[in-house]
N, C-alpha and C positions, 0 to 999 in steps of 0.2 A: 504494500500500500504506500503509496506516496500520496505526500501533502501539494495541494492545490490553495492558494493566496484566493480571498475576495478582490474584488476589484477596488481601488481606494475609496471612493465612496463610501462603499460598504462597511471599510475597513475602521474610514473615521467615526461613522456611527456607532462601532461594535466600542470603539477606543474609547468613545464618549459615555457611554455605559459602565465603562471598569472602574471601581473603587478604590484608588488610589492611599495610600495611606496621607498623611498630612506632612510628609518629604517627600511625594508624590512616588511612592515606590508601592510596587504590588510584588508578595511570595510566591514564586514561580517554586516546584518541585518539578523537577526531570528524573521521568522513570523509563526505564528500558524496552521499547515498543516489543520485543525479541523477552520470549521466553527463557527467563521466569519470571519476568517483567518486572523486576527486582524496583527500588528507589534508589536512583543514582544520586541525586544530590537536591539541594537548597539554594536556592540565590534569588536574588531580586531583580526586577525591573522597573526600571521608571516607562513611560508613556513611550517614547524613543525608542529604548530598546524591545519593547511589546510590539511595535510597528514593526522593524524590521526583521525582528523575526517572523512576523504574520508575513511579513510582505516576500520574504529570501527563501521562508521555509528555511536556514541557518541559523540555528540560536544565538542568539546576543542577548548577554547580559548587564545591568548595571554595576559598577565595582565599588563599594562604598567605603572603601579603604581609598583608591586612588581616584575617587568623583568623577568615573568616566563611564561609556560604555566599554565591554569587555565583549568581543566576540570569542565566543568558548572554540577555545583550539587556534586561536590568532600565533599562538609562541610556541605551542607543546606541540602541535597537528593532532588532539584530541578533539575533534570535533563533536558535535551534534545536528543531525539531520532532521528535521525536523516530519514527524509523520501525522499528531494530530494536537489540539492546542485543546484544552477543555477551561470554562470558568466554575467555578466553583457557584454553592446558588445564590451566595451575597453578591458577587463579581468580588468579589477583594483577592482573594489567591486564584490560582491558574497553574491546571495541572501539564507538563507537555513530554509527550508519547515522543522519543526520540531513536533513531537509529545511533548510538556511541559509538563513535571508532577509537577504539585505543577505551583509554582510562577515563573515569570522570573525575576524578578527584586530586588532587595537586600532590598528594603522600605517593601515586602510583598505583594505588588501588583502584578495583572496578567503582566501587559505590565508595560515598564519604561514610557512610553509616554501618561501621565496621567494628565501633563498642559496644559490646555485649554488655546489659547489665546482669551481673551474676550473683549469687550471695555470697560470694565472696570477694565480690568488688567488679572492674569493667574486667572484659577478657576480650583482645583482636581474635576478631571472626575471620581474620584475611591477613594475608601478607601482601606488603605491596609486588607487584606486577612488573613496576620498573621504576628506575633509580630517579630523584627529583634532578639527577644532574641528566640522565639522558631525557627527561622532558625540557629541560627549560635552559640545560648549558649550565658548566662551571657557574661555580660561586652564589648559585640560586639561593 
């Protein structure tokens, strides 16, 4: 299945509907279109990066550490493809069904969500996959 953009119009009416929070950011969860459909990660979007990714079908995120948009896989080539966008029924979060290539999460892991809470405290569910230096180069 691949993802199909509205037309802008449509797009701005849909944008106009979303529930921003009051730093105009909405919770974006990206889960694994591809069996076992697991939860890849957590990030946010401002208005900006909701458009272009509705519009590229390429996930873009907002990075609230460096105040910018972050196209996911811009520096690592861990991409996300975008397969389908859901809003939740407030509009305020937005769930997106993505094809991941490679890792989603900065440690090298598939998923960020890789702490186990156990009774006897967190336990890694995962090793990472690949090193932060072969994602992102020396001195990451």
């Amino acid at each position: 299945m691949s993802y199909s953009p509205p037309d802008r119009q449509r797009l701005d009416s849909l944008l106009d509907t979303v529930k921003f929070d009051k730093d105009g950011l909405i919770a974006a969860m990206a889960q694994s279109a591809e069996a076992p459909h697991e939860i890849l990660m957590l990030a946010w979007m401002n208005r900006e990066a909701l458009a272009e990714t509705l519009e590229t079908g390429r996930v873009c995120y907002f990075s609230r550490s460096r105040n910018t948009l972050w196209r996911k896989g811009e520096s690592s080539g861990q991409t996300q493809q975008l397969v389908s966008a859901r809003l939740d029924c407030d509009r305020d979060a937005v769930l997106l069904l993505v094809h991941q290539k490679g890792v989603a999460c900065h440690t090298g892991r598939r998923s960020c969500f890789y702490h186990e809470v156990t009774p006897e405290g967190l336990r890694d569910t995962s090793a990472p996959e690949i090193s932060a230096e072969a994602l992102y180069g020396k001195g990451h």
